[in-house]
N, C-alpha and C positions, 0 to 999 in steps of 0.2 A: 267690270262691276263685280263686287262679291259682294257688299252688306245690302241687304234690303230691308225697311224700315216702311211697316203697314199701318194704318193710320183705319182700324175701322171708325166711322162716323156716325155712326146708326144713331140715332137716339128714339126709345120705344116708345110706341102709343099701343091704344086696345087693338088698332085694325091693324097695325103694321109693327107686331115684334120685333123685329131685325131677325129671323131665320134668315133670308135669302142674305142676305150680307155677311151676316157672318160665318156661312157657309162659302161664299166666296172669298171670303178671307182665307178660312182656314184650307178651301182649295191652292190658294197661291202660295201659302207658308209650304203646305206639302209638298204641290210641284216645284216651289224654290229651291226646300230643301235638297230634293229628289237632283235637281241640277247642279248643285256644288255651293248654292247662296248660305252666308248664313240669314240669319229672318228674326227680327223683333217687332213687336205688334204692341201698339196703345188702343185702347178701345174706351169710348165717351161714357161709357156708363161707370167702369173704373176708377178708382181713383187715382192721380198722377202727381207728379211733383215735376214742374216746370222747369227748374234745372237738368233734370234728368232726360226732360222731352227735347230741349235744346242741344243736350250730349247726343242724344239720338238722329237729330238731325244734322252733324257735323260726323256722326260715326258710319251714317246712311250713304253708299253712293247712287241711290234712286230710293225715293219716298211714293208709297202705291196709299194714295187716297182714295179708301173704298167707303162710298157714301151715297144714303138716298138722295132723290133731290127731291123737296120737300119748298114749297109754296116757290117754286124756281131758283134756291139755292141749296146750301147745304143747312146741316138743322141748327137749333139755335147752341147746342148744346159744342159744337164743332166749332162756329163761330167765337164763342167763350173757350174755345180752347184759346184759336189764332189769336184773342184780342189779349191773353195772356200770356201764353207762350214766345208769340212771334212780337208781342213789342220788350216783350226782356231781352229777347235776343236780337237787338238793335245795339246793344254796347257793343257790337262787334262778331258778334256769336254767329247769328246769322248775316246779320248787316248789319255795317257801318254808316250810319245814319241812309240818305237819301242818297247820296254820289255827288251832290253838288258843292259848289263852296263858296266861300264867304265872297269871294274876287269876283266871280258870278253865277249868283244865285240861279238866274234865269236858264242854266244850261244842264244836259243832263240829269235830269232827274231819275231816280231810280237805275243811279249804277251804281249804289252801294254796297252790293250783295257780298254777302261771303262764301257763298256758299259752289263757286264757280265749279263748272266742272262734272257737278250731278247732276242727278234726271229726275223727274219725277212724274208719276201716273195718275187718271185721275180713271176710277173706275166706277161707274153710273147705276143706277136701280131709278126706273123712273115708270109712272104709270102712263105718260103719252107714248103713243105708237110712233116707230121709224116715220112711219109716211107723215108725219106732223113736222117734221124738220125737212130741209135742203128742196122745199116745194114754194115758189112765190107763191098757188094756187091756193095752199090753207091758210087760213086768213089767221090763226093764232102766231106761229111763230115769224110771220110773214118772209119765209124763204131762209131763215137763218136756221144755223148747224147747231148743233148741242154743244161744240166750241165756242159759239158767240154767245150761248145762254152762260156759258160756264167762264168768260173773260173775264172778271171780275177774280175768280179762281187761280187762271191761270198768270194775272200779274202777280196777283200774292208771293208764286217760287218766280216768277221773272226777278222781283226785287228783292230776291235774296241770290239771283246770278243762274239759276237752275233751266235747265233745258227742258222740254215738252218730251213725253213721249206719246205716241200713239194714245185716245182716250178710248176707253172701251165703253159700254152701255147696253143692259139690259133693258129692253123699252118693253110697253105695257103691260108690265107687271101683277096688274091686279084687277084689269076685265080682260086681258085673253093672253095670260102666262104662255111661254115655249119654257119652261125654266131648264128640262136636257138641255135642249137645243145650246141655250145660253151657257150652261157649265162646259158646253162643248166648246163653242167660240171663245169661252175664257181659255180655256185651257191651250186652243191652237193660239190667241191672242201673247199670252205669257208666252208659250214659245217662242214668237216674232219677235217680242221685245227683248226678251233677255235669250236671247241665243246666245 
């Protein structure tokens, strides 16, 4: 891997600026760089041009989606990215329609990715505690991981052919912050993944 391609997703409200995200953005461009990556970054408040975001995703050999999670996904403002960007890039850019074909329909669906080969990250800011996940005990998530909150996400780069890496997460963010703590675990996090 050299090109890495950041994807902040913040979108602001009064109680929740986006400091901690895009602070952890610009922590991973720095340690990227600092490693030998080069590093390009889109960010929701921005303005972009869809072709260019689709150049970026074919120029990317791992895409680092750093995003709050926000009413259990990502905000809406991220969503109106995908719903723009990711279905232009179905003429083939990123995917070639769905994988299936006309002889039958019924079979493989979503193996028409283009994008084979990559990786991508998916990196969390969330205000529920650790202990809310991977517990059949607490009755909200009932025993599910922040992977299975986040399924929905991660088919999005499945059907463009992209591999999973490690998902990172910052949990309760906003009634009892670790945030050192957290730049710290980003930081040894990035190391693991992109060694």
């Amino acid at each position: 891997m050299k090109n890495i391609f950041i994807i902040n997703a913040h979108e602001a409200y009064p109680f929740s600026p986006g400091k901690l995200n895009a602070t952890l953005v610009d922590q991973a461009k720095t340690e990227l760089l600092q490693q030998g990556y080069d590093v390009q970054i889109t960010t929701m408040q921005d303005d972009y041009n869809v072709d260019q975001e689709i150049e970026k995703h074919q120029w990317a050999d791992a895409i680092i989606v750093q995003t709050p999670v926000n009413w259990m996904e990502v905000p809406w403002s991220f969503k109106r990215y995908m719903d723009t960007v990711y279905s232009a890039g179905m003429d083939g850019r990123l995917c070639a329609g769905d994988g299936r074909t006309r002889q039958d329909p019924s079979q493989q669906y979503g193996t028409g990715g283009t994008l084979t080969g990559k990786k991508y990250m998916l990196s969390l800011t969330l205000n529920a505690p650790k202990e809310a996940f991977n517990d059949p005990d607490q009755w909200f998530f009932e025993g599910k991981t922040i992977d299975d909150l986040f399924w929905p996400m991660h088919l999005n780069f499945k059907f463009f052919g992209m591999e999973p890496l490690e998902t990172f997460a910052c949990f309760d963010v906003m009634k009892n912050p670790d945030i050192e703590n957290d730049f710290q675990r980003f930081s040894a996090h990035l190391k693991q993944q992109f060694a």
